[in-house]
N, C-alpha and C positions, 0 to 999 in steps of 0.2 A: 504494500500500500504506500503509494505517497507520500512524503511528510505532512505535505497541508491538510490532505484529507484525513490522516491518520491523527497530527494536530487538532483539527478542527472533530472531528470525535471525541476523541480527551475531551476536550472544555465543552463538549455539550452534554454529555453525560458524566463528566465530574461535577457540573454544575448542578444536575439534578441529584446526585447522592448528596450535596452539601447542603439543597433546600430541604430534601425529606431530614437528615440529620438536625437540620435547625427547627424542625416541627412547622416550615414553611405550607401552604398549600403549592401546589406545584402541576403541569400540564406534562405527562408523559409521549415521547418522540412522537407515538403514534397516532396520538387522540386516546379522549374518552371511551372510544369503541372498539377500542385491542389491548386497553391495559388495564392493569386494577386503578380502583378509586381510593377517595379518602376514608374509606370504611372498613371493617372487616366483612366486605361483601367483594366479588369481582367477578365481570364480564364473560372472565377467561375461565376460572376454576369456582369446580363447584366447594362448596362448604367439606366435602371430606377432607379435599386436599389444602385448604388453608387454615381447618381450623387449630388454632394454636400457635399460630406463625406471628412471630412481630410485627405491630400495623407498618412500620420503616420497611420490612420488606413487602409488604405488599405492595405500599406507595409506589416505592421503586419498580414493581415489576415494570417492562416494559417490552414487553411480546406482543405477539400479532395471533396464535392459539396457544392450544395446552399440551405441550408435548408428551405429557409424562403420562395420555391416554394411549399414545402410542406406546412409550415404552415396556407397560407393564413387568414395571423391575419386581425382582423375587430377592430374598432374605439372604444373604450371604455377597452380594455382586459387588463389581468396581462399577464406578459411575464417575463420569467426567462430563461435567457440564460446562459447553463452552461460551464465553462471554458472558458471568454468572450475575455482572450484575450486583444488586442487595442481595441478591443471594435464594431470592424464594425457591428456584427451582432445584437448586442445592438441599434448602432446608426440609422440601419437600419428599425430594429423594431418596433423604437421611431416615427415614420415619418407613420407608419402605425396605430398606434396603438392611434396615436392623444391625445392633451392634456386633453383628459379624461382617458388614459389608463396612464398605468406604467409599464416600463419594466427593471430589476433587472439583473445585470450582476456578474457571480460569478466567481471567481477564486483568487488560492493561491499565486500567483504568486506577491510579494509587485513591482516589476519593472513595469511588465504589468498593475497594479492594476492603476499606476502611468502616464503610457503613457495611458489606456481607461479614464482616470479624464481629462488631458489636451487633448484628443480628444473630449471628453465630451463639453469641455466650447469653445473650437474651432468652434465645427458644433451649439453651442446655445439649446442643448436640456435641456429642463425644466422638463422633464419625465422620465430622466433617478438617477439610483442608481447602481455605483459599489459596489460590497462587499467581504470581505475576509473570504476565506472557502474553504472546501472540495466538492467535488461533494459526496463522501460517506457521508457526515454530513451537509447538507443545513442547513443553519442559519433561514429559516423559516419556520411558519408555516404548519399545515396542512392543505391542501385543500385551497390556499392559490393562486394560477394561475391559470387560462386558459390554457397556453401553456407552453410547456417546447420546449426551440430550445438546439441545439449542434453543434459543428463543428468538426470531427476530435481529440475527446477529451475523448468520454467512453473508445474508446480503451485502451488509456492511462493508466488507472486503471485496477487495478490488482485486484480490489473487482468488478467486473461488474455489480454482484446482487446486490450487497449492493448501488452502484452508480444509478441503477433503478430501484429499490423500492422505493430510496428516492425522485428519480422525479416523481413518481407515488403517492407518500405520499403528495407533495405538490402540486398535480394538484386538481382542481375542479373535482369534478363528471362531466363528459360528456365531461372533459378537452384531450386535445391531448397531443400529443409527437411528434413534427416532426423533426428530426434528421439527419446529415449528419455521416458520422462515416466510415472507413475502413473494409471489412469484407474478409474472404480469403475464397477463389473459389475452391482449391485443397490443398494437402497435400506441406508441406513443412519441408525442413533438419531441423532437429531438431535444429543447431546453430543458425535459425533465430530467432526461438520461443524465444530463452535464450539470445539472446545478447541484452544488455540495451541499448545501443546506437543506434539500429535500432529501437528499443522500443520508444525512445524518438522522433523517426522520424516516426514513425506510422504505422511500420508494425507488427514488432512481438508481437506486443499486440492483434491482430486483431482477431477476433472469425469467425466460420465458420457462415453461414446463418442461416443455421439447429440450430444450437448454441444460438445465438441470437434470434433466435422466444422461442426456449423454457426457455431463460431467461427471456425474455417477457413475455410471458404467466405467468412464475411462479408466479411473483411477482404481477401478476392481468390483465396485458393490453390484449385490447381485440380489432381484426377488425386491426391483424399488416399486416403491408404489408413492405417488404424487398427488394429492387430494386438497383441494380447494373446498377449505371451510366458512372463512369470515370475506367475503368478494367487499368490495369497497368503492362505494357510490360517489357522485361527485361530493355531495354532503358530507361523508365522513372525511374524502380528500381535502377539502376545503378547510373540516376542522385542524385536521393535521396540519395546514398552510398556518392557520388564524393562530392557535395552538403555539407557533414556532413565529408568532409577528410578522408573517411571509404572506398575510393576505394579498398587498401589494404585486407581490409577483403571480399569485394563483390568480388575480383579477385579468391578467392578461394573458392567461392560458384559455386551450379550450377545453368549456367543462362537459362537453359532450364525447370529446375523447378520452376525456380522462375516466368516465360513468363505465364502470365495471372492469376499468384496465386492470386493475392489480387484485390482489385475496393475500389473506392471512390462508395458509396450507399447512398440510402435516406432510415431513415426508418420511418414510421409513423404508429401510432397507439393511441385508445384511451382508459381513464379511466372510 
């Protein structure tokens, strides 16, 4: 990834671990309609999976679905969650994966890195590990997890092969991939693709479907399946523009190209 793009991530989502940590109200990258709110309620996950979670991680969630309906992790496993964020999908994990598993939460991000530790010691998990790193460069080994989960986070990158290869490098033989992530349904103006501030908010990063199986494929995965669950209307596009002070530029797009370009998807597939 870029410096500036890679720069310009940092400060937009360290900004948001320092507003949830100051008890700020706060607008997550993607809108109201892909991440948790200010409550111990959320859009994304039903009440099994949060309840007992830190409201600071919930805040912070900031995915596009719920991956962890894909993963169906069982009692004993490794789990590596990339781009973790506050941590929910980690905290989550930890509560499935029981005190004989371990689940490893990655991201660059030293703010976020800071608010998933004190959510950490908040909810008491014994099984958990944040760490700092690249999704194109995991800190560990080979063959190394069971599962890889994600939220709203390969889009992100601008290496997408390079970011899952790596998940496919540190998965077990017969390991999965279960993933939430943004993918785009139709063509769209070229100013989306290029503008970094939607980038950072989760859209113009987003690869086609088509796109995504055959990066999948390349780098080895096998038995993908690619499913479009939360699609995204001009209305919720908009909010994500208003959301990020970017109404200004959403005003001079068009909102009829944009009306069902992109979805919140699960993907899944194994090693």
């Amino acid at each position: 990834m870029s410096k500036s793009k890679k720069d310009e991530i940092k400060m937009y989502y360290g900004g948001i671990a320092r507003r949830v940590s100051e008890n700020a109200n706060n607008s997550c990258g993607c809108g109201e309609s892909c991440c948790g709110n200010n409550t111990y309620e959320s859009l994304l996950y039903s009440k099994e999976f949060i309840t007992g979670l830190p409201l600071e991680a919930i805040n912070a969630s900031l995915g596009c679905a719920n991956p962890l309906v894909l993963a169906r992790l069982q009692p004993g496993e490794v789990v590596l969650d990339l781009g973790s964020g506050g941590g929910i999908d980690v905290l989550i994990s930890s509560k499935y994966v029981g005190d004989t598993g371990r689940v490893y939460g990655l991201d660059m991000t030293d703010d976020m890195l800071a608010l998933a530790n004190q959510n950490k010691e908040k909810s008491g998990a014994s099984n958990v590990e944040f760490i700092k790193g690249y999704i194109e460069d995991i800190p560990l080994e080979d063959e190394f997890v069971d599962v890889v989960t994600s939220n709203c986070v390969i889009n992100l990158s601008e290496s997408k092969e390079i970011a899952l290869s790596e998940a496919y490098r540190v998965l077990r033989d017969g390991g999965r991939l279960a993933i939430a992530d943004i993918v785009q349904l139709k063509a769209v103006p070229d100013e989306i693709k290029e503008n970094i501030q939607l980038w950072v908010g989760c859209i113009s990063g987003a690869l086609t479907v088509n796109e995504y199986r055959r990066i999948l494929e390349q780098v080895g995965f096998k038995d993908i399946e690619i499913t479009p669950v939360n699609i995204y209307t001009k209305e919720v596009i908009k909010d994500i523009a208003e959301s990020k002070n970017l109404g200004a530029i959403y005003s001079k797009l068009d909102e009829e190209a944009l009306d069902g370009a992109f979805a919140g998807a699960h993907v899944k597939a194994y090693k």
